[in-house]
C-alpha positions, 0 to 999 in steps of 0.5 A: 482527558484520558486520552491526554493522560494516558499520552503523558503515561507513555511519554513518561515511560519513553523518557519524553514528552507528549509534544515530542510524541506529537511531534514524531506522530505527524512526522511519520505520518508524512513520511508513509507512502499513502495508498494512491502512491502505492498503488501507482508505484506498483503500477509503475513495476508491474508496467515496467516487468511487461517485455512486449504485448500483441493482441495476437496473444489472447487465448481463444474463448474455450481455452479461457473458459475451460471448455472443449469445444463441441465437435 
């Protein structure tokens, strides 16, 4: 009950009712971009800014690992 009360407090302080809270609750809520969706969206830019790949293009195992190589 002190959830509902505490709901009616600031309805009343919105000039409006719990239901229209509710109700604009669940709206935004549908509207929000889960998480997946934002993550595959990202995904999508991240793909999408790569020009070109050629497996030629790794660096070598020193330079990946910071090491000189022994001579």
């Amino acid at each position: 009950m002190e959830v509902y009360r505490r709901a009616r407090i600031k309805a009343a302080e919105n000039d409006t009712s719990v239901s229209a809270l509710v109700r604009e609750f669940l709206m935004n809520l549908g509207e929000k971009e889960s998480d997946y969706e934002r993550r595959q969206r990202m995904q999508k830019e991240v793909l999408g800014s790569i020009k070109k790949f050629r497996a030629g293009d790794r660096l070598k195992r020193d330079a990946i690992h910071d090491r000189n190589a022994l001579r």
